[in-house]
VOBAMI-438392 format. One record per residue (C-alpha): residue in three letters; x, y, z. Coordinates in steps of 0.05 Angstrom, whole numbers, padded with zeros to 5 digits, always signed. Layout:
ALAXYZ...
***
This chain:
UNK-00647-00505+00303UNK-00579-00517+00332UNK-00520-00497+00296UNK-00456-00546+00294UNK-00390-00518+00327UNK-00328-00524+00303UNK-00279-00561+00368UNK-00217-00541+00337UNK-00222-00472+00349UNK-00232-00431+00418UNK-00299-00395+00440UNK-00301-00328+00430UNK-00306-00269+00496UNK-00369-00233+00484UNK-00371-00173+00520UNK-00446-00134+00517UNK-00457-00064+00538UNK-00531-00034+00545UNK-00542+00047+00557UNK-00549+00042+00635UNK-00515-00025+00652UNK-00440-00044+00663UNK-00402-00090+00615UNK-00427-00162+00615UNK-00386-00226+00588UNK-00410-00284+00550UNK-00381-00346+00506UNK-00392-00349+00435UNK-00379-00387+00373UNK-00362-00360+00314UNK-00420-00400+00280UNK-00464-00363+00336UNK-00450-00299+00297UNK-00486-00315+00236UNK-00562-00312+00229UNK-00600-00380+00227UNK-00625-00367+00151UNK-00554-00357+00132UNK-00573-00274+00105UNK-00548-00211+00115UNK-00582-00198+00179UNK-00564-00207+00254UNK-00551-00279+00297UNK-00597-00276+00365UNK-00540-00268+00403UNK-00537-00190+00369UNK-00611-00173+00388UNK-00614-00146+00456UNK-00549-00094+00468UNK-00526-00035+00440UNK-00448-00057+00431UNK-00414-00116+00434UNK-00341-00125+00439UNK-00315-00199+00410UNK-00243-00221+00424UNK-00228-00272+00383UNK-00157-00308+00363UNK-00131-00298+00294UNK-00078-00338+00298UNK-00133-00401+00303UNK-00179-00382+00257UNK-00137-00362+00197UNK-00124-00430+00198UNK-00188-00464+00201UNK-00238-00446+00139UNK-00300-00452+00177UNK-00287-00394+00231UNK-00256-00361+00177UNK-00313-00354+00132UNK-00366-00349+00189UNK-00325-00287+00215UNK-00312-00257+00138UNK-00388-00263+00131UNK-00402-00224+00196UNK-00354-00166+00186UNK-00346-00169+00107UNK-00276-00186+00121UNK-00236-00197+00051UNK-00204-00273+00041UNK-00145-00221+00029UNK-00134-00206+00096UNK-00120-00266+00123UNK-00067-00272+00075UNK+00008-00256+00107UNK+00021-00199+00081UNK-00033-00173+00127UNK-00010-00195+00175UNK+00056-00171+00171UNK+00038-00100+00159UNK+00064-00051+00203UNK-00007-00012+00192UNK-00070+00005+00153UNK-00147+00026+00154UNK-00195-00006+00107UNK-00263+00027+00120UNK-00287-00020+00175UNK-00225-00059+00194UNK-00155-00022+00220UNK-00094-00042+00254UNK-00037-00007+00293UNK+00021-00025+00328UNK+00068+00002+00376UNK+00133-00027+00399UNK+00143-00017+00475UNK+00220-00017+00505UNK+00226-00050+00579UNK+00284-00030+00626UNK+00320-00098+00609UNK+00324-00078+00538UNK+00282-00132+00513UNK+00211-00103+00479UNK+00149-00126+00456UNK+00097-00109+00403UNK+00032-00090+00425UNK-00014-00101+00358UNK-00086-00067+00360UNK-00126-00100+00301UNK-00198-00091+00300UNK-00254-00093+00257UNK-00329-00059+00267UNK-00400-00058+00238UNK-00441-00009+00253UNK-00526-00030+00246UNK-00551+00034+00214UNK-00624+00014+00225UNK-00610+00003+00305UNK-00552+00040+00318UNK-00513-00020+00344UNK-00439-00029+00342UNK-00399-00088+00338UNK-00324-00095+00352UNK-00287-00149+00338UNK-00212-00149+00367UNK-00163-00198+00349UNK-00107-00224+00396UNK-00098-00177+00445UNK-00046-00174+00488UNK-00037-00135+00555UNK-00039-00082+00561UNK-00088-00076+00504UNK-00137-00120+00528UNK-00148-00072+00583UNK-00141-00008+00546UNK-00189-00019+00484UNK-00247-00039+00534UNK-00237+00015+00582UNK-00236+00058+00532UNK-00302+00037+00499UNK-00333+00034+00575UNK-00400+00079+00577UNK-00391+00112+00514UNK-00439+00175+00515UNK-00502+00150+00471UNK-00501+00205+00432UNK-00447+00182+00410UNK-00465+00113+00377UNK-00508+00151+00320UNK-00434+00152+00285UNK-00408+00078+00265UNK-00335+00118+00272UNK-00337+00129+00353UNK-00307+00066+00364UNK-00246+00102+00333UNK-00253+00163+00369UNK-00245+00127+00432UNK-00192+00065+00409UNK-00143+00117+00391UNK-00136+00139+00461UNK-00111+00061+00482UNK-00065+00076+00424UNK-00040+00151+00443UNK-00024+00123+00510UNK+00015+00069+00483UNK+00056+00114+00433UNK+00073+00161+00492UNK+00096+00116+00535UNK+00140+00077+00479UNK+00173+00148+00461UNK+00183+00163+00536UNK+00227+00102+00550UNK+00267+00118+00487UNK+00282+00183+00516UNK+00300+00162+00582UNK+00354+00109+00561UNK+00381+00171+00514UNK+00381+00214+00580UNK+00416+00157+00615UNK+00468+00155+00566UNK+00483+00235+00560UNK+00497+00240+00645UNK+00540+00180+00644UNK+00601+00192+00674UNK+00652+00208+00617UNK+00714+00159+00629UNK+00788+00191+00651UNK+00824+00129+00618UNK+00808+00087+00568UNK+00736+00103+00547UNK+00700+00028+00530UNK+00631+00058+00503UNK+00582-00007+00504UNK+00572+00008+00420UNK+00531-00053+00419UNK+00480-00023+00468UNK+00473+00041+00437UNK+00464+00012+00363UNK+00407-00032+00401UNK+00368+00029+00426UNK+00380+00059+00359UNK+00346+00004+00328UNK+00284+00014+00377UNK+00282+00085+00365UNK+00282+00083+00292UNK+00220+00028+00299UNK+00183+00070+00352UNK+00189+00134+00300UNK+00155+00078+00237UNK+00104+00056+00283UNK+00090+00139+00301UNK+00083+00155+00224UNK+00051+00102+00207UNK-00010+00109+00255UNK-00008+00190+00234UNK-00030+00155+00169UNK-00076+00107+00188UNK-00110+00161+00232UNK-00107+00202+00160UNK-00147+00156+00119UNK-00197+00143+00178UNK-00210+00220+00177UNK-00221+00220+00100UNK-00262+00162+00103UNK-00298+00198+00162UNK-00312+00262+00113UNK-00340+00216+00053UNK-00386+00183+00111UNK-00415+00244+00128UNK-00417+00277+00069UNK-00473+00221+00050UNK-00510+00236+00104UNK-00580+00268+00093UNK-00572+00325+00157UNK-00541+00382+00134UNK-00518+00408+00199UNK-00467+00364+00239UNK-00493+00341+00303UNK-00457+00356+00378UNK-00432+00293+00377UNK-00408+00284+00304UNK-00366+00349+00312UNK-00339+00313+00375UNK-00318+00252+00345UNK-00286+00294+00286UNK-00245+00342+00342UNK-00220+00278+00380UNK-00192+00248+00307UNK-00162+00312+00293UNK-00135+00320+00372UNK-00102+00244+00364UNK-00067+00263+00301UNK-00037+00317+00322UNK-00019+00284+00390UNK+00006+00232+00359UNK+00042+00272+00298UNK+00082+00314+00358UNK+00102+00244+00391UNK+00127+00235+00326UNK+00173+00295+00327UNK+00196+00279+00401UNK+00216+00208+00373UNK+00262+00235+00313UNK+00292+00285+00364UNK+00305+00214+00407UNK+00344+00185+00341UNK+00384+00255+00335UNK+00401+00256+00410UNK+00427+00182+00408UNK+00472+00193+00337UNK+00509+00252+00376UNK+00519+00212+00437UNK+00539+00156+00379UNK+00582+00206+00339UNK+00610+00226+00413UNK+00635+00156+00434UNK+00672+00147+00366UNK+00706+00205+00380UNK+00725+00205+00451UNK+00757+00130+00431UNK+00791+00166+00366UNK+00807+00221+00407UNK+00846+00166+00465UNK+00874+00126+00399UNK+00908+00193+00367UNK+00941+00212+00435UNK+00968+00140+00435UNK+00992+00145+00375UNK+01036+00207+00388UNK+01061+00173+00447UNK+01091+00119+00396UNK+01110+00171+00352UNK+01154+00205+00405UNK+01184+00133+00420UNK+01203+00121+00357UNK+01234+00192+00345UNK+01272+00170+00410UNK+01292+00104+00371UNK+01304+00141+00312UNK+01356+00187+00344UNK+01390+00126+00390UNK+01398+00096+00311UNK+01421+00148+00283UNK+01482+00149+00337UNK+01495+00082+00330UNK+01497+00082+00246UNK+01545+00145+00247UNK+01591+00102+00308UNK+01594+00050+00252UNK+01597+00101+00193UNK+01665+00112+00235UNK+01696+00050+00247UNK+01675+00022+00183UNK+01741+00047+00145UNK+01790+00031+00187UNK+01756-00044+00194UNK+01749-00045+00116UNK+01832-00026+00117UNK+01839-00075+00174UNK+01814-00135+00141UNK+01848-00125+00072UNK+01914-00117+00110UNK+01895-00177+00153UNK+01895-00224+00089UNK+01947-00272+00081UNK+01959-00234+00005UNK+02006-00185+00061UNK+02065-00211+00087UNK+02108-00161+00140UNK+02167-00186+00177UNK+02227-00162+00217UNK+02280-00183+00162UNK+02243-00181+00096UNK+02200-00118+00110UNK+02133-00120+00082UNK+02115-00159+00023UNK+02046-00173-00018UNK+02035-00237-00062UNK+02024-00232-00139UNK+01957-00266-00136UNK+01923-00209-00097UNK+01885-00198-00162UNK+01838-00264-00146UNK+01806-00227-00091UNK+01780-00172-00127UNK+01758-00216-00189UNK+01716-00256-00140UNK+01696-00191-00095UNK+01683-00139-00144UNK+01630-00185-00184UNK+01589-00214-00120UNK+01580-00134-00100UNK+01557-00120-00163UNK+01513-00183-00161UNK+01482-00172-00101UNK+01469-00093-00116UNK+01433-00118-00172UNK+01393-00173-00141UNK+01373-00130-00089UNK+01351-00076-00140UNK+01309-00116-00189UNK+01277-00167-00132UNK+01204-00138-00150UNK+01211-00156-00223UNK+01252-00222-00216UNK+01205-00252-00175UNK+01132-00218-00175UNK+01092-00286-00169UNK+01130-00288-00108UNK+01112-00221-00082UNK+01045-00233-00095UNK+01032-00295-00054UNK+01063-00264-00003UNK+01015-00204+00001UNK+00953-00251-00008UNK+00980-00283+00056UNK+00984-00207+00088UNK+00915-00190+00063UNK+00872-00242+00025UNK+00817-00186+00005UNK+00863-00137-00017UNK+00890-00204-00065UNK+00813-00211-00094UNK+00810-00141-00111UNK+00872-00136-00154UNK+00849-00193-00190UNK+00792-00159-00206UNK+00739-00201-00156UNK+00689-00178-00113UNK+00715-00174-00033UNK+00677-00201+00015UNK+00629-00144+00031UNK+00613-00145-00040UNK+00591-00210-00049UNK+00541-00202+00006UNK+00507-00144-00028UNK+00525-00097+00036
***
């Protein structure tokens, strides 16, 4: 009986390996995957190889229901997983579905995210495998098949080889993000350290900061993921009727246990990356405080060179200011001096100091109680200077406040 296809959605690579033969490729459906009565059991296209690797696009199928449930019924995938919060988790394990990711850095500074999501089910009764890989991108579509390339059949007895070998893709990934983290550090501590004005690029640094600090989540994260796959690995063969472990389940246990700890010390390399790049940080803000203080000192010593020339000048006019004050009373026409009456002063020299002694004492006292004549005044005029120190004596929040930073 034919099955009807759904057009909306791409086929699905296929790729079938048999003990003995090299990977072959095929086109699928992801109605092809289901068995014609619509049980449990396996579609025809499942009958004839040992594993069988299916890359198939997410992105399409979460939004089309038919794929979606075809695929769910498959690999027991939960409806909750295509849900976005899945899907923008940074990493988990689930039993038979797990996902990590790794962000890589390129020499240009941009990056990408390489995202390894993949589900399995493991036939107990024939020892097949089947991996399903969702939107792989290079260079994980090359890794995760290479690595599952002529597995050792011994091997395939255990449902949890696939992970044994998948973490290797994602070992080689991890390394090679933490490596070009550390080499743009390196870069930055033999830079030549500026004579003049140091101009550290501050935006560039904070950038690889913000890689580094994502490269370290993506490192602990997958040291937990590969966690709960080892626990789940323990309750898996803790069910198992054999009470001796096999070669090849102590294998798959050792390489779990090898890529955690690989990974784990990546880990460590990766925080020392972030430590390395805040001294080099810490460095450039103080080289440039550093350059601003011995500027400052330089201004300092100009203005104690002002500050003396002013000094000169006020104690010049500290001089000449008597003799002027005696100069200009004398220079009134209150004083009269001539060759045949001799000097002579008028009787109404008593108006100036009625109107001279009362504008002194006026303007002494303005000029003393300004700040409490006119304080609406004074404040507009420091709201001008500085509008958020204005808020803040008014009891508002500034503007750093009010964006919740």
């Amino acid at each position: 009986m034919s099955v009807s296809r759904c057009n909306s959605c791409p086929s699905l690579d296929v790729l079938q390996w048999h003990h003995g033969d090299e990977w072959r490729t095929t086109q699928a459906y992801p109605e092809d995957l289901l068995s014609p009565d619509q049980s449990e059991g396996l579609a025809p296209i499942f009958k004839d190889y040992r594993v069988y690797l299916i890359i198939a696009s997410a992105t399409n199928i979460r939004t089309c229901q038919r794929c979606r449930q075809a695929l769910s019924r498959t690999f027991h995938i939960t409806e909750a997983w295509w849900s976005l919060y899945y899907k923008r988790s940074n990493g988990f394990f689930g039993n038979t579905w797990s996902y990590f990711e790794v962000k890589q850095l390129r020499v240009d500074m941009t990056y990408e995210w390489n995202k390894l999501n993949i589900f399995t089910r493991w036939i107990p009764s024939t020892k097949q495998t089947i991996v399903l890989l969702f939107d792989p991108q290079s260079p994980i579509k090359q890794l995760v098949p290479d690595s599952l390339l002529n597995p050792d059949i011994t091997l395939l007895d255990n449902p949890y080889w696939v992970y044994s070998k998948a973490l290797e893709s994602i070992a080689q990934l991890e390394e090679t993000a933490v490596w070009a983290i550390r080499d743009r550090v390196r870069a930055i501590e033999t830079e030549d350290k500026p004579e003049e004005v140091p101009k550290p690029d501050y935006r560039r640094l904070h950038d690889i900061g913000r890689h580094a600090v994502h490269v370290t989540e993506t490192l602990s994260v997958a040291v937990q993921t590969i966690e709960s796959i080892q626990k789940h690995y323990m309750m898996f063969m803790a069910l198992r009727t054999s009470d001796r472990d096999s070669v090849a389940d102590q294998d798959i246990r050792a390489r779990l246990e090898f890529f955690r700890g690989y990974i784990a010390n990546l880990r460590h390399r990766s925080i020392s990356n972030e430590k390395r790049l805040q001294n080099e940080i810490q460095l450039a803000f103080n080289t440039v405080a550093q350059h601003n203080a011995g500027t400052s000192v330089e201004i300092g010593r100009a203005a104690q060179i002002d500050s003396s020339a002013m000094k000169t000048i006020a104690f010049v006019t500290l001089i000449f200011l008597p003799p002027t004050f005696i100069s200009s009373i004398f220079g009134m026409s209150f004083f009269q001096c001539g060759e045949d009456n001799g000097w002579g002063m008028s009787n109404k020299f008593w108006v100036y100091w009625v109107f001279a002694i009362p504008t002194t004492i006026a303007t002494v006292m303005v000029w003393q109680y300004w700040h409490n004549i006119f304080p609406a005044l004074l404040s507009v005029l420091q709201a001008k200077r500085n509008p958020l120190d204005s808020l803040k004596d008014a009891g508002q929040p500034g503007a750093y406040e009010m964006q919740g930073v």
